[in-house]
C-alpha positions in Angstrom: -9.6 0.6 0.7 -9.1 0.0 4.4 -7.5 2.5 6.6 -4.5 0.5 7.1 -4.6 0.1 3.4 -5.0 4.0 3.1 -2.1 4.7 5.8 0.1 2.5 4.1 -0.2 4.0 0.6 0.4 7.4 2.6 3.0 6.1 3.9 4.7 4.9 0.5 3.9 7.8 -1.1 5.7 10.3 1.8 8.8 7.9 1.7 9.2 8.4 -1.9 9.0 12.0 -1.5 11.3 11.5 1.6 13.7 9.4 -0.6 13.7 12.2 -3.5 14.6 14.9 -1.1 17.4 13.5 0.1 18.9 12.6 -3.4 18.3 16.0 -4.1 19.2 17.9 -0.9 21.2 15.2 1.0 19.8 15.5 3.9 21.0 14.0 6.6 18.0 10.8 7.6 17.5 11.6 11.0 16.9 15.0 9.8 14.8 14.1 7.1 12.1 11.7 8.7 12.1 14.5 11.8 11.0 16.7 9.0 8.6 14.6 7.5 7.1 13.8 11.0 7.0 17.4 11.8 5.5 19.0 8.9 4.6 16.9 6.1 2.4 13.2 7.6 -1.2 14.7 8.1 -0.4 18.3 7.6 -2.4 20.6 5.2 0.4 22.5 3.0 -1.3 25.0 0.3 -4.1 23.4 1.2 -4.1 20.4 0.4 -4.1 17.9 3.1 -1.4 14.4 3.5 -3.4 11.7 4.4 -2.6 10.5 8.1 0.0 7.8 7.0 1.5 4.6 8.8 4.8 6.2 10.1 6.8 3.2 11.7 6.2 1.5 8.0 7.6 4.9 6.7 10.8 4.9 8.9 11.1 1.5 7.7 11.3 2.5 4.0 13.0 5.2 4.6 15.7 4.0 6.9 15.9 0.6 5.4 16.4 2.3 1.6 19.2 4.5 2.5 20.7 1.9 4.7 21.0 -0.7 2.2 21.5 1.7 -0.4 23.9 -0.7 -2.2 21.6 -3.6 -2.0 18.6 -2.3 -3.5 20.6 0.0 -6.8 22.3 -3.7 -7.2 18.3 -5.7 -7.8 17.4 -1.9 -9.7 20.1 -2.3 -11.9 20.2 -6.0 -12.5 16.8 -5.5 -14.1 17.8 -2.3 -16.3 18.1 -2.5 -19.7 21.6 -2.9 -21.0 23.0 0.5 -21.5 21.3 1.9 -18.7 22.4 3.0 -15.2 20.9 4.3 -11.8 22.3 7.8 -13.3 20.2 7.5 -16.6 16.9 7.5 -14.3 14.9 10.3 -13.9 15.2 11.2 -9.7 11.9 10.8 -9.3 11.8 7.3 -10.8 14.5 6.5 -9.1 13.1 7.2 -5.4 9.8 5.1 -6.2 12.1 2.1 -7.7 14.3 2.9 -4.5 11.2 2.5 -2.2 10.0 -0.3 -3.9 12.6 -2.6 -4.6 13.3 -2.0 -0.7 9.9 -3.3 0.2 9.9 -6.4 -2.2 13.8 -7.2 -1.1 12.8 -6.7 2.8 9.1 -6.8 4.1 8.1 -10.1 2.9 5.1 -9.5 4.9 4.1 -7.6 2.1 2.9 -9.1 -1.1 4.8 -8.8 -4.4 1.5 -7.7 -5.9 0.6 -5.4 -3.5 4.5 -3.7 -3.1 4.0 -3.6 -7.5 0.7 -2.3 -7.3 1.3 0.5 -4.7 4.5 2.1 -6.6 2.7 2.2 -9.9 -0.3 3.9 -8.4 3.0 6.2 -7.1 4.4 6.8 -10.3 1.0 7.8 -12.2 0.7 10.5 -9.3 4.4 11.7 -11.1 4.2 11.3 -14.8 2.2 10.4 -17.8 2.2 7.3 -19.7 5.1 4.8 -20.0 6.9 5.2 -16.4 4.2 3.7 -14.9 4.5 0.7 -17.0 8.7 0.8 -16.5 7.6 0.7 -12.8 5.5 -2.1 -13.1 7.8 -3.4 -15.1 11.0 -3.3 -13.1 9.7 -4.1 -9.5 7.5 -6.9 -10.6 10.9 -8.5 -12.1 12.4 -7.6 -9.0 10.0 -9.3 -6.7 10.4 -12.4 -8.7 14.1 -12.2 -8.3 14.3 -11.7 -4.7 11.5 -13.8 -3.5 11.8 -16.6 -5.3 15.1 -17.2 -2.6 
């Protein structure tokens, strides 16, 4: 993997944390990507060291997640099984669908492929088994939906 490659997935991966915190903590985003700039890109914390990671890519998510907040739960949720809401997902989940569905719905500089592949490689970092195949699932339905416009 390249090292724009490599900043990139860092950059993914951070936003997803960043997108967890604040469904957890609602923290305010100006707050939150200060935070992450400040003490979580390319810091060691209990030693273990974050990967230097491509921060105007993870503003975008960020920002652009939160800020069409309603856009990207409507492509999430028009691909959930019948029965199942936004509440029903595990928070977790939900942040890497979040930051994924984002990506596919607004960098189309970014290939579906690549967007899918990333947040599944996200999502076996989190659990075991099946919700990495739900992730794969979901956002690769997703990208078909909103880039076939």
């Amino acid at each position: 993997m390249n090292k724009r490659a490599q900043s990139r997935s860092a950059a993914r991966l951070a936003a997803v944390q960043a997108l967890y915190q604040h469904e957890m903590e609602g923290t305010p985003v100006a707050q939150l990507i200060h935070e992450f700039h400040q003490h979580r890109i390319g810091a060691i914390i209990e030693d273990a060291e974050y990967a230097e990671a491509d921060v105007p890519f993870f503003d975008d998510i960020v920002k652009g997640a939160l800020a069409r907040a309603d856009e990207v739960d409507a492509a999430i949720t028009a691909r959930l099984a019948s029965g199942w809401t936004m509440d029903r997902l595990d928070r977790t989940m939900k942040a890497i669908l979040r930051a994924g569905a984002y990506e596919l719905i607004a960098r189309g500089d970014v290939p579906v492929g690549a967007v899918v592949s990333e947040y599944v490689d996200v999502a076996k970092a989190f659990f075991d088994g099946r919700e990495a195949g739900f992730a794969n699932g979901l956002l690769d339905a997703i990208g078909k939906d909103v880039r076939a416009k």
